[in-house]
C-alpha positions as CSV (number, residue, x, y, z in Angstrom):
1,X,0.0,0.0,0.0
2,X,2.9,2.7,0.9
3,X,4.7,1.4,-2.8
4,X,1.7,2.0,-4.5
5,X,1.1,5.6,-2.2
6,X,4.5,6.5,-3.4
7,X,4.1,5.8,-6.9
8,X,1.0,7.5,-7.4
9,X,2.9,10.4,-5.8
10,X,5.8,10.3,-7.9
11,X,3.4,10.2,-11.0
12,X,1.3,13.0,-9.6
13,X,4.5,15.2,-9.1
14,X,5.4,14.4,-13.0
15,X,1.9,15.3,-14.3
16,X,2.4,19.0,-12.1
17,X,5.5,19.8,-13.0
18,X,4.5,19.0,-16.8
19,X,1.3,21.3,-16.4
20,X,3.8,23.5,-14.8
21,X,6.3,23.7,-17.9
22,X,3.5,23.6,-20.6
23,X,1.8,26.9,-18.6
24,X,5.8,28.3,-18.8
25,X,6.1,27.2,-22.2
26,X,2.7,28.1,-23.5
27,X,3.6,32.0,-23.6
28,X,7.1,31.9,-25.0
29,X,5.7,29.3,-27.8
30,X,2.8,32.1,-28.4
31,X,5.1,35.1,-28.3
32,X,7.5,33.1,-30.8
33,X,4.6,32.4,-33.2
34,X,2.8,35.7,-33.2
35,X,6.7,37.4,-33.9
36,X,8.1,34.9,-36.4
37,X,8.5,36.4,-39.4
38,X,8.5,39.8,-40.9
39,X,5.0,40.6,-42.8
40,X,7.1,42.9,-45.1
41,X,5.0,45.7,-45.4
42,X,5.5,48.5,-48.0
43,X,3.4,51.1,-47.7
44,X,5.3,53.4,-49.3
45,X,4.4,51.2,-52.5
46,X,1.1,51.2,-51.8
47,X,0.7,54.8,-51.7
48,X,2.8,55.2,-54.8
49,X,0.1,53.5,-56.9
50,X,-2.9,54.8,-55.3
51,X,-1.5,58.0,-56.4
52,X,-0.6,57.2,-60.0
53,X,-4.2,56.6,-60.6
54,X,-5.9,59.2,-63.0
55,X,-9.8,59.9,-62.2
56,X,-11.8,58.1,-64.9
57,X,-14.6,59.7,-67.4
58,X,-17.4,59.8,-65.2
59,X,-19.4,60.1,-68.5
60,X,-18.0,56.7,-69.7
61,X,-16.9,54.8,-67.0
62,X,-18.9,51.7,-66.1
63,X,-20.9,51.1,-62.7
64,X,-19.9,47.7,-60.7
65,X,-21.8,45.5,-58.7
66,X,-20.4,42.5,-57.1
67,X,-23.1,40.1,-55.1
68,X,-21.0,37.5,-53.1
69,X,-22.7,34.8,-51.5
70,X,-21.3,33.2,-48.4
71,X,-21.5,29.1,-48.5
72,X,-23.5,29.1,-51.7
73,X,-23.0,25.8,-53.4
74,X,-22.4,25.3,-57.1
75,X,-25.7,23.4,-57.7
76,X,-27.6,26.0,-55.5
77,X,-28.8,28.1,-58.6
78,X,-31.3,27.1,-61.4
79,X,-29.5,28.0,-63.7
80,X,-26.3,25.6,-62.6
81,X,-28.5,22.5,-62.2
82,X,-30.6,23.1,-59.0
83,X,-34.3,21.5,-59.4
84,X,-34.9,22.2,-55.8
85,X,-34.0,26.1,-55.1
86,X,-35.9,28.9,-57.6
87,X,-33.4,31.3,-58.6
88,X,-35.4,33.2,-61.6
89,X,-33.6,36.7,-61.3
90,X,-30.0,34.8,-60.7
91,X,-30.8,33.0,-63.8
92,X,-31.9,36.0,-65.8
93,X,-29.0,37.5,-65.3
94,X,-26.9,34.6,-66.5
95,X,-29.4,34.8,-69.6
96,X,-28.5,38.2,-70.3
97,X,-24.5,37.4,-70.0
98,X,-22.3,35.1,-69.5
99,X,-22.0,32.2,-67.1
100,X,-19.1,30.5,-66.1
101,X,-19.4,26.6,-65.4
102,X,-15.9,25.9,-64.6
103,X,-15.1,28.7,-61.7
104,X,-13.5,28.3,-58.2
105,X,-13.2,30.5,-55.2
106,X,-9.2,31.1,-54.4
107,X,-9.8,29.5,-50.7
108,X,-12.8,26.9,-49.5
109,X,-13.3,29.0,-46.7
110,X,-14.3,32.4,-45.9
111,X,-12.0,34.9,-45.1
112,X,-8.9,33.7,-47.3
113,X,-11.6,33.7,-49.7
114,X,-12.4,37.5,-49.6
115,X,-9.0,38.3,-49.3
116,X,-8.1,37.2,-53.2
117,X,-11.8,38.8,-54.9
118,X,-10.6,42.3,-53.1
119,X,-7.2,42.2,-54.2
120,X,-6.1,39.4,-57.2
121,X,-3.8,37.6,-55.4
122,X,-3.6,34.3,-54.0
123,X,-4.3,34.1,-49.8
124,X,-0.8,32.9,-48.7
125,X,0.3,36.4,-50.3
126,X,-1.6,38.0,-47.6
127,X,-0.7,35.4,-44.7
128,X,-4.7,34.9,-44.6
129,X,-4.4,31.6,-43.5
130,X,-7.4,31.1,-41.6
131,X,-10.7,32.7,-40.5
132,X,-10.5,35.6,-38.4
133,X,-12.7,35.5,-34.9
134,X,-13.7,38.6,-33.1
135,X,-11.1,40.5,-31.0
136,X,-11.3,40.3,-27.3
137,X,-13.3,36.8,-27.7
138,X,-11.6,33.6,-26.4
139,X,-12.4,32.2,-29.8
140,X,-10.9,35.0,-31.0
141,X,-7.6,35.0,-28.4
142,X,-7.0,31.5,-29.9
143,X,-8.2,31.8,-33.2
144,X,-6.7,34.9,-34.0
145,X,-2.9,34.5,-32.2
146,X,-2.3,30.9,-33.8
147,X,-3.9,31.0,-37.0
148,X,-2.0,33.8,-38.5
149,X,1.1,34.1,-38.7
150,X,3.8,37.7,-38.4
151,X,1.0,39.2,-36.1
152,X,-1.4,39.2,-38.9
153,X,-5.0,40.9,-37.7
154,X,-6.6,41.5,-40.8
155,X,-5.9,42.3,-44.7
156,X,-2.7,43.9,-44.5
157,X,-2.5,47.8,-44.6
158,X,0.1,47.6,-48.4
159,X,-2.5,45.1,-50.2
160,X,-4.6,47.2,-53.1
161,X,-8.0,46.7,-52.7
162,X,-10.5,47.0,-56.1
163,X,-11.9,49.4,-53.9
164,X,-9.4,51.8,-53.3
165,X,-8.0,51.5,-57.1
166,X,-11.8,52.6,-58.1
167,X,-11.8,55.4,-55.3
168,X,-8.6,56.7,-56.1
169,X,-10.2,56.9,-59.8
170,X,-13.4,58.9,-58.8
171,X,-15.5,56.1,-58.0
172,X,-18.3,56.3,-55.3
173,X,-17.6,53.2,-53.6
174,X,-19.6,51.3,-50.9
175,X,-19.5,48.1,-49.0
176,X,-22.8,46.0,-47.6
177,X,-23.0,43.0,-45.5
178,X,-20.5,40.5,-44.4
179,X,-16.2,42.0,-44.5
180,X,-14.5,39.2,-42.2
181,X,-10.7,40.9,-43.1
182,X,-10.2,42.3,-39.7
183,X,-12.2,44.4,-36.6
184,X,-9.8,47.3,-35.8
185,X,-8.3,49.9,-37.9
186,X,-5.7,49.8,-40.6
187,X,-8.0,46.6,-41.4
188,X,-12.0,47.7,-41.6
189,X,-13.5,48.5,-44.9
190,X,-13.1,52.1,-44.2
191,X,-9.6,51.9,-44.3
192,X,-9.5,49.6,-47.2
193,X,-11.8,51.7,-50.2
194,X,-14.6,52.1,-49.0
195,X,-16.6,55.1,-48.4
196,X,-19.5,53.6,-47.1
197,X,-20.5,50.4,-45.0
198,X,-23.0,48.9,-43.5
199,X,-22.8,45.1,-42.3
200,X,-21.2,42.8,-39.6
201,X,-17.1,42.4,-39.6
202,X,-17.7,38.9,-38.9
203,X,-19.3,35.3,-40.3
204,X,-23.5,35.5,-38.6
205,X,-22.6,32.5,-36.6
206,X,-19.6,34.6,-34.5
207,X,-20.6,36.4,-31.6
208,X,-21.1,39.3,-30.8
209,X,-22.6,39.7,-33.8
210,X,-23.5,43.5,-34.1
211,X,-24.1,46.0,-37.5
212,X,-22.0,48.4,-38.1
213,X,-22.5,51.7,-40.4
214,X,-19.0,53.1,-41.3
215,X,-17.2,52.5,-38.0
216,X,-20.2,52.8,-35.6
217,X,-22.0,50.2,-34.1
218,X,-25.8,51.0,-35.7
219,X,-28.0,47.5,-34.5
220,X,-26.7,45.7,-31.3
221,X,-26.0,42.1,-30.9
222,X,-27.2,40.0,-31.0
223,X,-28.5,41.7,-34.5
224,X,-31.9,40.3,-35.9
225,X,-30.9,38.4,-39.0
226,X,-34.5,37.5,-39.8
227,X,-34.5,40.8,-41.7
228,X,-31.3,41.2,-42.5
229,X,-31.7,40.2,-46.6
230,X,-34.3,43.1,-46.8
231,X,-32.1,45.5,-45.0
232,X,-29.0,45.1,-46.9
233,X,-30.9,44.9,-50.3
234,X,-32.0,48.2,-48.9
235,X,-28.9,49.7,-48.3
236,X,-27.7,48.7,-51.6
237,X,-30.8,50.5,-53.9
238,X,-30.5,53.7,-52.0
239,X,-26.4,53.6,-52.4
240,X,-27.6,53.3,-55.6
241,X,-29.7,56.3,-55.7
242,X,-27.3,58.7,-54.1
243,X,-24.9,57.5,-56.7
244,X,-26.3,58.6,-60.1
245,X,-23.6,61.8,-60.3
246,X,-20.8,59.6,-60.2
247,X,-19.7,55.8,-61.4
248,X,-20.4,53.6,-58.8
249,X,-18.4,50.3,-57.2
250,X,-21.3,48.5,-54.8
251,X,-19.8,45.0,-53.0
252,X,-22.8,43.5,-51.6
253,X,-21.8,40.3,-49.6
254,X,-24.3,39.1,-48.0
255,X,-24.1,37.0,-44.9
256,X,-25.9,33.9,-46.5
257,X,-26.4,31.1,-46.6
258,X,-24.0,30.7,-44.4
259,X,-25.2,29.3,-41.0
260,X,-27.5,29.5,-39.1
261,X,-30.1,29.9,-42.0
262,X,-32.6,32.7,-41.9
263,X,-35.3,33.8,-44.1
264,X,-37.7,36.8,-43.8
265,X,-41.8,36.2,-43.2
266,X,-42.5,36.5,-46.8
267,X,-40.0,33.5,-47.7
268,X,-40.2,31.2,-44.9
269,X,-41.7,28.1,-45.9
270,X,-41.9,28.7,-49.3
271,X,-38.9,26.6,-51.3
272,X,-39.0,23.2,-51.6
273,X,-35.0,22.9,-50.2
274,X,-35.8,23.7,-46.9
275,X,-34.9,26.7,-44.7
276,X,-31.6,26.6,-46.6
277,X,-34.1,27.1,-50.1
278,X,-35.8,29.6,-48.1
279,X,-32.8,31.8,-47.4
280,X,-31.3,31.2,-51.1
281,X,-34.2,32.1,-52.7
282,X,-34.7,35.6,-50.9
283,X,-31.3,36.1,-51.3
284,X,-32.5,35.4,-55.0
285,X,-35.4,38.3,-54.9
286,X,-32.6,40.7,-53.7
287,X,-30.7,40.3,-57.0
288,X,-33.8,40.5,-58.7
289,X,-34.3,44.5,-57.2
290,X,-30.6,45.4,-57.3
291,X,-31.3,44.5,-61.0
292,X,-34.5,46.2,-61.3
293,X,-33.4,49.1,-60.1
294,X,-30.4,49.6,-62.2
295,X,-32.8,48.9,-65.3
296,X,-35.4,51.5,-64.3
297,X,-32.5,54.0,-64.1
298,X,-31.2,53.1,-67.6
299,X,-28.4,51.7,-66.2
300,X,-27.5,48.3,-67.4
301,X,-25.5,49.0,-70.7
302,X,-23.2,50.7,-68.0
303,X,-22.9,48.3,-65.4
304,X,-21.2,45.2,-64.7
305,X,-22.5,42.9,-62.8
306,X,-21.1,40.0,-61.0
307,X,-22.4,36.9,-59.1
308,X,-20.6,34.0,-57.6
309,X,-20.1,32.4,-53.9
310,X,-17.2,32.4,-51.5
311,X,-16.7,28.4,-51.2
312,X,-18.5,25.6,-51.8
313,X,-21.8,24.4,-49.2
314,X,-21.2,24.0,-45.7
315,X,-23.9,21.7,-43.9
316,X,-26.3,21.7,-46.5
317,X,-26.4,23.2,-49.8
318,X,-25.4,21.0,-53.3
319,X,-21.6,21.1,-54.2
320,X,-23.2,20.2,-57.8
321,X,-22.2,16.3,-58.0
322,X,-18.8,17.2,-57.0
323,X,-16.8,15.3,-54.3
324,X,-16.2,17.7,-51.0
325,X,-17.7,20.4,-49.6
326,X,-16.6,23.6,-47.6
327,X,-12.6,23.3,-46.3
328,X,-12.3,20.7,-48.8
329,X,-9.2,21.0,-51.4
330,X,-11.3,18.9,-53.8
331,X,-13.7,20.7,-56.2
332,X,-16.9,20.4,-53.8
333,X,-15.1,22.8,-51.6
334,X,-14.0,25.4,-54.2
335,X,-16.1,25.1,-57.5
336,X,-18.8,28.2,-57.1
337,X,-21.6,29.7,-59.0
338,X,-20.2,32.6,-61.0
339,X,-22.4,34.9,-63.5
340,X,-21.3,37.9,-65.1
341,X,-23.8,40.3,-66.9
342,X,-23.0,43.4,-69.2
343,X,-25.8,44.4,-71.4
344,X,-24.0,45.4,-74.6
345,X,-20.8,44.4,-73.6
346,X,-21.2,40.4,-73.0
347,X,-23.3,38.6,-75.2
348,X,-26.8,37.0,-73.7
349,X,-26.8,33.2,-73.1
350,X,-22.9,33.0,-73.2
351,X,-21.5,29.7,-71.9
352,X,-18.3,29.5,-70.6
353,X,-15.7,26.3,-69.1
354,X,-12.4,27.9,-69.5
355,X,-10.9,27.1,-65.7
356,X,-11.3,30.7,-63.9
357,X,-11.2,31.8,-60.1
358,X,-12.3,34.7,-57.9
359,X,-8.4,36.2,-58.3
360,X,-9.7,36.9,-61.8
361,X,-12.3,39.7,-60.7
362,X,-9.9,42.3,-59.5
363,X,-8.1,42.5,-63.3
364,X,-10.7,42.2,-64.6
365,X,-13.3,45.0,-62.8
366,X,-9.7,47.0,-63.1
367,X,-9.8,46.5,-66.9
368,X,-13.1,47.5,-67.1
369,X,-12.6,51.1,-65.8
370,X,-9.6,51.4,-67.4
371,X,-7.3,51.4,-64.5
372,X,-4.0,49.8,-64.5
373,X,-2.8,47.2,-62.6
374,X,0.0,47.8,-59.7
375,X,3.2,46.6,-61.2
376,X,5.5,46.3,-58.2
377,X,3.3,43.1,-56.8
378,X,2.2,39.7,-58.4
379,X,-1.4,40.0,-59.2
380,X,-2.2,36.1,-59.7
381,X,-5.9,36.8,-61.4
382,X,-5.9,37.4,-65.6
383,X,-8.6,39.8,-67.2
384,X,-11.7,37.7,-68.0
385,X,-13.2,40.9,-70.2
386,X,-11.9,38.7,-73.4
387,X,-13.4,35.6,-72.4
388,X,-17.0,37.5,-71.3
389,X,-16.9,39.5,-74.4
390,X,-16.4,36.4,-76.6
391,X,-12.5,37.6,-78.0
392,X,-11.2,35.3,-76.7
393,X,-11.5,31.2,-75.9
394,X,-8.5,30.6,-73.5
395,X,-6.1,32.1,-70.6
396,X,-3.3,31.2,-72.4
397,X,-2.9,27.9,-70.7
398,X,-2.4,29.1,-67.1
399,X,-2.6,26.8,-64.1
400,X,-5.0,27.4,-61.3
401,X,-3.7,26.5,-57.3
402,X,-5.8,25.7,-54.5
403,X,-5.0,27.3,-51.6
404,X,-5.1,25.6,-47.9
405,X,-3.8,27.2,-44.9
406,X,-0.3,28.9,-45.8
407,X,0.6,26.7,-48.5
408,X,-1.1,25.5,-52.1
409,X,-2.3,22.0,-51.6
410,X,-3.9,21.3,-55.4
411,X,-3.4,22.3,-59.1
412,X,-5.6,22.6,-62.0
413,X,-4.0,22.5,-65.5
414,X,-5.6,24.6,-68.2
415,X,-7.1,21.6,-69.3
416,X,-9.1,19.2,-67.4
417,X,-6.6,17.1,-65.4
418,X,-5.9,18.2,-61.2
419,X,-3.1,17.1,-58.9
420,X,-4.1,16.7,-55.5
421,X,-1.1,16.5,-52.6
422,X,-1.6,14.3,-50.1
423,X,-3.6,15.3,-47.3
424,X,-6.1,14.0,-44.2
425,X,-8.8,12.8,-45.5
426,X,-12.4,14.6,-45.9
427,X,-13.9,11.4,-44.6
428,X,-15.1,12.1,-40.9
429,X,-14.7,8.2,-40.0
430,X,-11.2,8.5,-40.9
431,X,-10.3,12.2,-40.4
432,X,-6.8,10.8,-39.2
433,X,-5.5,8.9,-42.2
434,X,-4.2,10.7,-44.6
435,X,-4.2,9.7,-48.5
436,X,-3.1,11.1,-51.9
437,X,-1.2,12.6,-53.8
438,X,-4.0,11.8,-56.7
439,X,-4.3,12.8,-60.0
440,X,-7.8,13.0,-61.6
441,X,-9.1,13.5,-65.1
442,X,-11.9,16.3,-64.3
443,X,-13.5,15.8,-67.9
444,X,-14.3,12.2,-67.5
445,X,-14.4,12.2,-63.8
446,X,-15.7,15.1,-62.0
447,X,-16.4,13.7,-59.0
448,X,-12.7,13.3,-58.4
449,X,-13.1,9.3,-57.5
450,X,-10.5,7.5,-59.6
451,X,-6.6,8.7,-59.2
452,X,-4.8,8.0,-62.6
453,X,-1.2,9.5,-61.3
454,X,-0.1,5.7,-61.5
455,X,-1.8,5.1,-65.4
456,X,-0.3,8.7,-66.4
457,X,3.0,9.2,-64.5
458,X,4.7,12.0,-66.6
459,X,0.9,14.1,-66.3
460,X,1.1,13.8,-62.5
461,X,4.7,14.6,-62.0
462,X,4.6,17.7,-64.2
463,X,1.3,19.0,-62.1
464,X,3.0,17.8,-58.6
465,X,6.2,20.1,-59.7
466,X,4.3,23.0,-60.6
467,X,3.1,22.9,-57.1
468,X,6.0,22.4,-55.3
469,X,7.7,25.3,-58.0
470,X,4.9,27.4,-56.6
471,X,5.8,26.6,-52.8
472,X,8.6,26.7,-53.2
473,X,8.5,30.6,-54.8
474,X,5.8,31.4,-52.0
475,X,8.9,30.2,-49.3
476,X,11.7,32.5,-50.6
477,X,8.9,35.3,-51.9
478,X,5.2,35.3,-49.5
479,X,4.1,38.4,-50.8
480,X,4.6,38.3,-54.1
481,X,6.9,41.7,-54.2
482,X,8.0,42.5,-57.4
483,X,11.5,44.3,-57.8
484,X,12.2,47.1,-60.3
């Protein structure tokens, strides 16, 4: 009894004294990560090109309007296979332009996600490796110390926005609904473009979840999201309104379908998909008045107009008979929705499959106002205008990389063929093994269930080098800086 006293005594004093060094350790091991690494920031060079920007011809430049959709899957719209969510005013838009079957979001989850449509460039560039929490949260105390690297808080203060290129051009800009780059200045819209927002800094299931006008907290969490699709489709019409004097750039990013679903009175109950229908499908009527109301003030022949999703389906939602969903690297996790209409410009009932991505939007809503590009910085997106317009049918054989965490985990060739590294697998039964690398033929299997890197060896070595070629660059070169 005393040998076994002692022994439980001695193994006591060994679990302390190892709580005891972890609770040392655990701030030196925080301090180190949170400092490791310089974020190289060049603001200098960021101020350089916001100030080489010309104002546009107010008379001639075009209006923008970007809808991005949080969580909406790739088989969520009518027009993109769904049978069980009515999107009519989604689809008549992709009958008046151009839509784009073949179209991934840079990142499978939110905030990496946003990063790349506001600025062109892939999310390691940033060091948005992760989702950002709310500061002062303990969510966001973990979240936010060990998910980012260099002492990352938000979309770095040197990274163009399309916002602030359009701004410093005369644009009226305006932000409305969900931002999720950061909750404290240099980082909040305001700093970033934008002369006007109204929305939540987070994702609606993050608490506190408050609305913000500017850089003012306007509705108190916890905010009523019931009403929140009518609200921001609000904000966006009379943004519109106050914006007839001047071209306009309105980024509407609306906070669903993310979870937890909600649908206003007039729409709950109505789809045939659920809540989650619900909530689509009212998200669907809001395009339908943003549209409306730019034709009842003459103003489609002058406004672009883009639609897509930041990932793939979370819970529910279809990824559109492709294998993965949301924080998947395979296509379920990144494939989106994307529509772009131009009346005049893109011709009606275009159909497109060239592989393109969300990096592409910045070039090309650049390229549309006649704005330059920033050349000391790798802008990874190409100008789609061609494609849209029908001038061209390629991209000049680029490859498109997936993004996960800080590194690229999956290419796409400008054909049909995608290497996948190895990686845990998206199976929740065996979450622990891990599998790959595969190689899969996306033409003849888009479900990505057969690996072929065995039966076509020189394929799948030339894909896994690119990636490792593009590592390895993002190793010796994160942001992308380009010297004189």
């Amino acid at each position: 009894m005393k040998l076994s006293l002692k022994r439980w005594l001695a193994t006591a004093t060994k679990v302390v004294a190892a709580f005891a060094a972890c609770l040392v350790a655990f701030p030196v091991v925080w301090a180190f990560w949170i400092a490791r690494g310089d974020p190289d920031i060049r603001l200098d060079q960021h101020a350089d090109y916001i100030e080489s920007i010309r104002p546009v011809d107010s008379a001639a430049a075009p209006n923008i309007v970007v809808v991005f959709a949080d969580d909406l899957g790739s088989g969520d719209v009518g027009s993109f296979g769904s049978t069980a969510v009515r999107t009519p005013h989604i689809d008549a838009l992709a009958a008046d332009g151009a839509r784009l079957t073949t179209f991934y979001a840079a990142s499978p989850v939110c905030s990496p996600s946003r990063f790349s449509l506001l600025t062109g460039r892939y999310p390691p560039r940033g060091f948005i490796h992760s989702v950002f929490f709310p500061t002062g949260t303990f969510m966001g105390l973990l979240a936010n110390n060990f998910g980012f690297p260099r002492g990352i808080r938000g979309i770095p203060a040197d990274e163009v926005t399309v916002a602030e290129a359009l701004q410093a051009a005369g644009y009226r800009t305006g932000m409305f609904g969900k931002w999720h780059l950061g909750d404290r200045s240099p980082h909040l819209p305001t700093d970033k473009g934008f002369d006007h927002f109204f929305g939540s800094y987070y994702s609606n299931d993050m608490e506190p979840y408050a609305l913000y006008r500017n850089d003012e907290v306007e509705v108190a969490a916890p905010a009523d999201q019931s009403t929140l699709t009518i609200r921001l489709t609000q904000e966006v019409l009379s943004f519109i309104d106050q914006s007839e004097r001047s071209p306009f750039f309105a980024y509407y990013a609306t906070p669903f379908p993310h979870e937890p679903l909600h649908a206003s009175e007039r729409f709950a109950g109505t789809s045939q998909a659920g809540l989650y229908g619900d909530c689509v499908e009212e998200l669907d009527w809001s395009v339908g008045q943003i549209r409306a109301a730019l034709a009842e003030r003459g103003l489609l022949e002058r406004t672009l107009i883009l639609f897509t999703s930041d990932n793939g389906p979370w819970y529910q939602g279809s990824p559109g008979q492709r294998r993965g969903r949301k924080a998947n690297t395979f296509d379920g996790g990144h494939a989106v929705p994307m529509v772009a209409s131009w009346e005049g410009r893109i011709p009606a009932s275009t159909e497109i499959d060239v592989p393109a991505m969300t990096i592409d939007l910045f070039p090309t809503i650049l390229a549309a106002a006649g704005i330059p590009l920033p050349k000391d910085r790798r802008i990874d997106g190409r100008d789609l205008m061609p494609l849209l317009a029908g001038r061209s049918a390629t991209l000049d054989g680029r490859h498109l990389y997936f993004a996960r965490g800080g590194e690229f985990a999956a290419v796409r060739s400008a054909g049909s063929f995608k290497h996948v590294a190895r990686h845990r697998s998206e199976n929740s039964a065996y979450w622990m093994a891990r599998h790959g690398p595969f190689l899969f033929d996306l033409d003849l299997d888009p479900t990505e269930s057969y690996d072929l890197s065995q039966r076509l060896p020189d394929v799948s070595e030339d894909l896994a080098g690119a990636l490792q070629s593009m590592n390895d660059a993002l190793q010796t070169n994160p942001r992308g800086w380009l010297e004189p």
